[in-house]
N, C-alpha and C positions, 0 to 999 in steps of 0.2 A: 399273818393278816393278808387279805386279797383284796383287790381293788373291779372296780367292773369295768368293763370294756365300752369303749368311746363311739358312738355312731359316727359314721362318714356322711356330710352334704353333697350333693353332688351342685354348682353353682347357679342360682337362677336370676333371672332378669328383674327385681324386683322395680327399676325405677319406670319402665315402659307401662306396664298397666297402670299403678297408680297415676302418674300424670296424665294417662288417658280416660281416669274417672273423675280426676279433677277438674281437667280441661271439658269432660262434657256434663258434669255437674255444676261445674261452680264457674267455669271462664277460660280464659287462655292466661288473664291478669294473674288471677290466684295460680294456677300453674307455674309460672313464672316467679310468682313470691314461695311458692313452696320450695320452688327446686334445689334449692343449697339442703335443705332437712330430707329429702330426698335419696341426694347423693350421700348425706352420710348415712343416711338407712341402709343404703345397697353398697356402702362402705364397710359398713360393721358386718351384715353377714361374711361378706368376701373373706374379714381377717375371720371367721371362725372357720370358713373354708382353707383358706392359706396355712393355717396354724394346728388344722386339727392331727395331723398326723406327726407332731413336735413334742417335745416332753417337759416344756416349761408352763407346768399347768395350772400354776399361779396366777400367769398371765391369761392362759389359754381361758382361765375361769373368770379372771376379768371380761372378759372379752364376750362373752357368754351370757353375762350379768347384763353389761350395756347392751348387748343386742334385744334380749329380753324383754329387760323396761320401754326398749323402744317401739318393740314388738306390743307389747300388751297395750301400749298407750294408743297406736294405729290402729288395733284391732276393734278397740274405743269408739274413735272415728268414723273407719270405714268398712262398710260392709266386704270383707272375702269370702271367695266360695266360687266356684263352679257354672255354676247355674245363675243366669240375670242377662245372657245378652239379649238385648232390646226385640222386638218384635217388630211389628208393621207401623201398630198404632204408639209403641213406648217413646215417650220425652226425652230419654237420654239413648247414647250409644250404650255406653256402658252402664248398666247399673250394679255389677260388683266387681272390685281388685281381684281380677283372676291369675292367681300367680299358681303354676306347677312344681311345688315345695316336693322336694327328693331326699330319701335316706336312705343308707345302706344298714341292714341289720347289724347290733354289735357283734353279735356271736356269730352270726354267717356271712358275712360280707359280701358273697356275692349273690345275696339276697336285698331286693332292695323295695320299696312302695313308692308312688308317688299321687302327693292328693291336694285338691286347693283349698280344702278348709283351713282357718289359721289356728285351729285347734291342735291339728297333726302337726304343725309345726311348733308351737309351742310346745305338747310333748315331747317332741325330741330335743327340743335346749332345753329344760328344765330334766331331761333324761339324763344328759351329757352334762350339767351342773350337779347332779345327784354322782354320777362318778367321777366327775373333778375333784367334788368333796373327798372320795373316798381312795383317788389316788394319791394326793397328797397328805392323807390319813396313812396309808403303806409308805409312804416317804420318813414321818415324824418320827425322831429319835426314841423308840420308847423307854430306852436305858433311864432315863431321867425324869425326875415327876412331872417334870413342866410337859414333857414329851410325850408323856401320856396324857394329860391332859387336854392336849390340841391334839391327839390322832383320837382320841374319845368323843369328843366333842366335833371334829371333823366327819365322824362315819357318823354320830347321828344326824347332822347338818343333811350328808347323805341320804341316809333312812325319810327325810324328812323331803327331802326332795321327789323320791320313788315313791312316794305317801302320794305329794301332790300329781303327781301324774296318775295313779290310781284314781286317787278322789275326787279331784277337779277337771283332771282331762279327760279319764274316766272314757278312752276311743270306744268302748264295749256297747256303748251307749248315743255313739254316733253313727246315723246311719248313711252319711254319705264318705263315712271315711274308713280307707282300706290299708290297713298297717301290719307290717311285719311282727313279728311276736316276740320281738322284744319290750313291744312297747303293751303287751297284752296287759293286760288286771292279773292275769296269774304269773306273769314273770315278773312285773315292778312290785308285787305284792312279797315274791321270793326275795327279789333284792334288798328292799325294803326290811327284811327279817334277818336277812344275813347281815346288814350292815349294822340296826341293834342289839343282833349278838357280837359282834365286834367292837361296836361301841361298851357291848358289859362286860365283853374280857379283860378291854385297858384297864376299866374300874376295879374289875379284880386284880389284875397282874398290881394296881395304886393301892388295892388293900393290904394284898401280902406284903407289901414292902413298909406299911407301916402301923401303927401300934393299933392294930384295929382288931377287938374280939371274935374269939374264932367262930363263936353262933352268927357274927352276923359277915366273915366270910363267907362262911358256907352258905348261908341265905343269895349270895351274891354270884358263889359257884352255880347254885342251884338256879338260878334266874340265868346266867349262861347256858348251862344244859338246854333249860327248856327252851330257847332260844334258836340252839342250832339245829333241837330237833321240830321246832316248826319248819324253819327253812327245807330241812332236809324231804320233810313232807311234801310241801306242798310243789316237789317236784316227782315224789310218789306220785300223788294225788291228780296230776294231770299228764297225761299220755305225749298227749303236743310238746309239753312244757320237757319233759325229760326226753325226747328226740332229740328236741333244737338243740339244750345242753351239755357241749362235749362233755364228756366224762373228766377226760384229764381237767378240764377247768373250775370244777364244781364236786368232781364225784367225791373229793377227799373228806366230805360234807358227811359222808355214809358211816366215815372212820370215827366220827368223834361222837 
């Protein structure tokens, strides 16, 4: 089993803009009431910056979870994005949280984007929870049935993650946001097929071990198969997609 590779943050200032769309939206008061939920906002990113290059990814995926919710709930609230500083005649200075959200490619690291929608940013934690899932999926004992059962259930957690960046964050379809290719529709779509075939081999490796009819093994092999070889595909199938791919971390994809 493989696990997928973790994006790098690089650290951004998030508590300055917001309190500056606060303070000219709503007062200096409310600024001031806000500041504590603030500082832990730009707390939590900080520990996925601090952490990300560590291997306790338990935590690390906790960590990733709360920034998240936090994230999604702000995103809620207040307008992010690029584009809205005030004009001659506009009522406020600020009218959107312009924050410069940074990431480094998984697979090429010294590849990086940087963009203010809070879009791009949410695809890359929901990117990096989609492989927390699946690194502690390659951790799980699978000698034991229980052990397969959480590395099974963990890589589809994953698959399910690489889904939601597809399908909801879906960057293909935003046009003010400029992302590295890992975060493309054809690479979280690859991932995303690798990790449900990983998730049906546990299931297989839990059939053979126990008193399960060999028709409906094989139905189970056969869903495997076809499994590796979509993945396999749809790095045929895109030219970009199979550049960025080293070979050594993916190609053994070709063998099965």
């Amino acid at each position: 089993m493989i696990g997928a590779f973790l994006k790098k943050p690089i650290a951004a200032d998030l508590k300055t803009p917001l309190k500056n769309y606060i303070k000219d939206t709503y007062g200096k008061a409310e600024t001031t009431a806000k500041e504590g939920a603030i500082n832990e906002f730009q707390g939590l990113r900080e520990k996925i910056v601090q952490t990300v290059n560590g291997s306790d990814y338990d935590a690390m995926l906790q960590h990733h979870l709360r920034y998240y919710s936090r994230l999604a709930d702000l995103a809620e609230r207040f307008p992010f994005g690029q584009h809205g500083s005030s004009g001659m005649f506009s009522r406020h200075k600020h009218t959107t949280v312009m924050i410069p959200f940074t990431w480094f490619d998984s697979f090429r690291p010294k590849q990086s984007a940087t963009c203010y929608p809070v879009v791009f940013e949410k695809a890359a934690i929901v990117f990096n929870i989609g492989v927390l899932f699946s690194l502690i999926g390659v951790k799980c004992p699978r000698g034991t049935p229980e052990g397969l059962k959480q590395s099974k259930n963990l890589f589809a957690q994953a698959a399910g993650a690489f889904a939601f960046v597809e399908n909801r964050c879906n960057l293909a379809a935003q046009p003010d946001v400029v992302h590295t290719v890992d975060l493309s529709n054809e690479c979280v779509r690859f991932l995303k097929l690798l990790m449900l075939a990983q998730s049906q081999a546990c299931f297989f490796e839990a059939a053979t071990n126990e008193s399960v009819s060999q028709t409906l093994v094989a139905k189970i092999a056969a869903g495997v198969s076809s499994l590796w070889g979509q993945a396999a595909s749809e790095i045929a199938k895109f030219s970009t997609l199979a550049h960025h791919l080293k070979k050594a971390q993916y190609g053994w994809l070709e063998l099965r």
